[in-house]
C-alpha positions in Angstrom: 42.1 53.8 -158.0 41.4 55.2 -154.4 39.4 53.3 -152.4 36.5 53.5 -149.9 37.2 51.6 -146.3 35.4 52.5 -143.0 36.7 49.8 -140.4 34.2 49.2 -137.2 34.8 48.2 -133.1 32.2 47.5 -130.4 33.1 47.9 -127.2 30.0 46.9 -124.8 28.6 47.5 -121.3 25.8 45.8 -119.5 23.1 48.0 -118.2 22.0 46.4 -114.4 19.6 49.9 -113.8 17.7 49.2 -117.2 17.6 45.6 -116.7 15.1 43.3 -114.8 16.6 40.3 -114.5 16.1 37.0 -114.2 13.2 37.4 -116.5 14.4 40.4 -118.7 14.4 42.3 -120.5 18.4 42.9 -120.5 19.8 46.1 -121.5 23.6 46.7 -122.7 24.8 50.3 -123.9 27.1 50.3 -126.9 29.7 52.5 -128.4 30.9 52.0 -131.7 34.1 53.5 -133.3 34.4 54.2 -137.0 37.7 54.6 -138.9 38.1 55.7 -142.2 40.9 53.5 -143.4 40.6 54.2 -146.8 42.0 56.6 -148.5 39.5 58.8 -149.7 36.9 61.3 -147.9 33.3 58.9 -147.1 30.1 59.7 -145.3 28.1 57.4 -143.0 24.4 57.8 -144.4 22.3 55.0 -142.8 22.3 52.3 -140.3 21.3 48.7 -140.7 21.2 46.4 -137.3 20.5 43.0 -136.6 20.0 42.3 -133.1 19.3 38.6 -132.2 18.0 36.9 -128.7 19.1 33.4 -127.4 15.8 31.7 -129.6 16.9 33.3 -132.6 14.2 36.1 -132.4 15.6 38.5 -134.8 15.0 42.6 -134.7 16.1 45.1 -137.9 16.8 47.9 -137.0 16.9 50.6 -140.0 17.8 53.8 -140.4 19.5 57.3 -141.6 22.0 58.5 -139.5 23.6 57.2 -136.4 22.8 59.2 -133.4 21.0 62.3 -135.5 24.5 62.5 -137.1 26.0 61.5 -140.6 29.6 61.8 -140.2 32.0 62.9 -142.7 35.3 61.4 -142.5 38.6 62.1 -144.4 41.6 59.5 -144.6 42.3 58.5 -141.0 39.7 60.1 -139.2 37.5 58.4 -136.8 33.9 58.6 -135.0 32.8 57.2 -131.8 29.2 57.0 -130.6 27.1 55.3 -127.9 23.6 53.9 -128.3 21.9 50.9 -126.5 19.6 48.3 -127.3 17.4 45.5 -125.1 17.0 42.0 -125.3 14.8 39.5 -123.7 17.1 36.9 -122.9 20.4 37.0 -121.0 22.5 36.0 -124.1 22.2 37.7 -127.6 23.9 39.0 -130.5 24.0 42.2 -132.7 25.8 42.7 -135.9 25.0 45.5 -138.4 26.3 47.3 -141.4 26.6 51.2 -142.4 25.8 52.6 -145.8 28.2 55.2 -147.0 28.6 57.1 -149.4 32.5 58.8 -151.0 32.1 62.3 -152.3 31.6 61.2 -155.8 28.4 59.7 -154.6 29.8 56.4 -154.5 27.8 53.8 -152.5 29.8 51.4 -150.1 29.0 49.0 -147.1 31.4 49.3 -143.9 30.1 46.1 -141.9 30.3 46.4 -137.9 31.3 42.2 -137.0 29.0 40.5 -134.7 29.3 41.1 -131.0 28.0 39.1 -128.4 25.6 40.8 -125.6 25.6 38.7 -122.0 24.5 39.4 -119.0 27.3 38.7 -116.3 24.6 36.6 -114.5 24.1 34.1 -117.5 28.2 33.3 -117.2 28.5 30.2 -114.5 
């Protein structure tokens, strides 16, 4: 039976011009790579993130679409996008997960692993 697989990276990028450190908030710019390694044809439809803070102050962040788009990717393909997010602390996570959907209308969940945010100041 074929089977749906969207595999995620982060790569991330501290933002000193949106940032106002030492107090914060501390912005970090994102971009996120999608690969369909599954071997049958899948949209992304919707977004789920979780972005937490060094006291464990969690955000959601919902929603359809990443970046006004919902890519459709065949076996092999991949999509790349950049977004950004703020924090209030120098040290915080995010980790999320993407709802999909294969051509037969076939819900799935590609999860995007936890990846830390840091300001290079926090680092001693």
């Amino acid at each position: 039976m074929a089977k749906p697989q969207f595999t995620c990276e982060v790569r991330v990028q501290y933002l000193p011009d949106q940032s106002q450190p030492p107090e914060g908030p501390f912005a970090f710019a994102y971009t996120v790579s999608i690969r369909n390694t599954g071997d049958i044809t899948a949209q992304l439809v919707a977004r789920h993130w979780v972005v937490t803070n060094a006291q464990g102050d969690r955000e959601d962040v919902r929603g359809l679409a990443v970046v006004g788009r919902q890519p459709l990717l065949k076996p092999g393909e991949h999509f790349e996008y950049s977004s950004w997010t703020r924090i209030d602390t120098p040290v915080g996570q995010m980790e999320g997960t993407f709802f999909c959907m294969t051509e037969e209308a076939h819900p799935f969940e590609a999860a995007v692993p936890a990846f830390a945010l840091v300001y290079p100041g926090a680092l001693h």
